[in-house]
C-alpha positions, 0 to 999 in steps of 0.5 A, a space after each residue: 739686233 739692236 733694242 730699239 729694233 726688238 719691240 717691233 720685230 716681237 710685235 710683226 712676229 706676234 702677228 705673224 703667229 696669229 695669221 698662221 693660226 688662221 691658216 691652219 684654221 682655214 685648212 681645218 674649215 675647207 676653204 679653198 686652196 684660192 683663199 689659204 694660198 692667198 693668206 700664205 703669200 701674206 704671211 710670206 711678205 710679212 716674213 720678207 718685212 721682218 728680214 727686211 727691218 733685221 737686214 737695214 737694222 745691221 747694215 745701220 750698225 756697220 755704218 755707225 761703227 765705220 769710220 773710213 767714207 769709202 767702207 759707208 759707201 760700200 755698205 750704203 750700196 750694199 743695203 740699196 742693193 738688198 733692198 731691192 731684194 724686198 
């Protein structure tokens, strides 16, 4: 992982940490499954940022350290492809 990348990774994950407490605070207050399954999903979609940030930050590097054209046009590929996924 690069160290431009970590600070924003810490802060996501930081506050992914806090929306899991509040599940757990949901689950604890009886709210309905609804409103917990929804807040589940989100946590689920702010992982998937998370990967998301670490996958393009990796394929960003192997691209900056390729130096023949034809192997920055399989991992460019490669990362539009992954993005997709997201």
């Amino acid at each position: 992982m690069t160290h431009h990348k970590k600070p924003e990774i810490s802060k996501r994950l930081a506050r992914i940490e806090g929306q899991v407490r509040g599940i757990q605070r949901m689950v604890n207050e009886d709210k309905t499954y609804a409103d917990i399954v929804q807040q589940i999903s989100a946590v689920r979609a702010a992982l998937d940022g998370v990967i998301e940030i670490m996958v393009k930050d990796l394929v960003d590097h192997y691209v900056s350290q390729t130096r023949d054209e034809r192997g920055k046009e399989v991992v460019i590929e490669l990362m539009d492809t992954v993005s997709n996924i997201f």
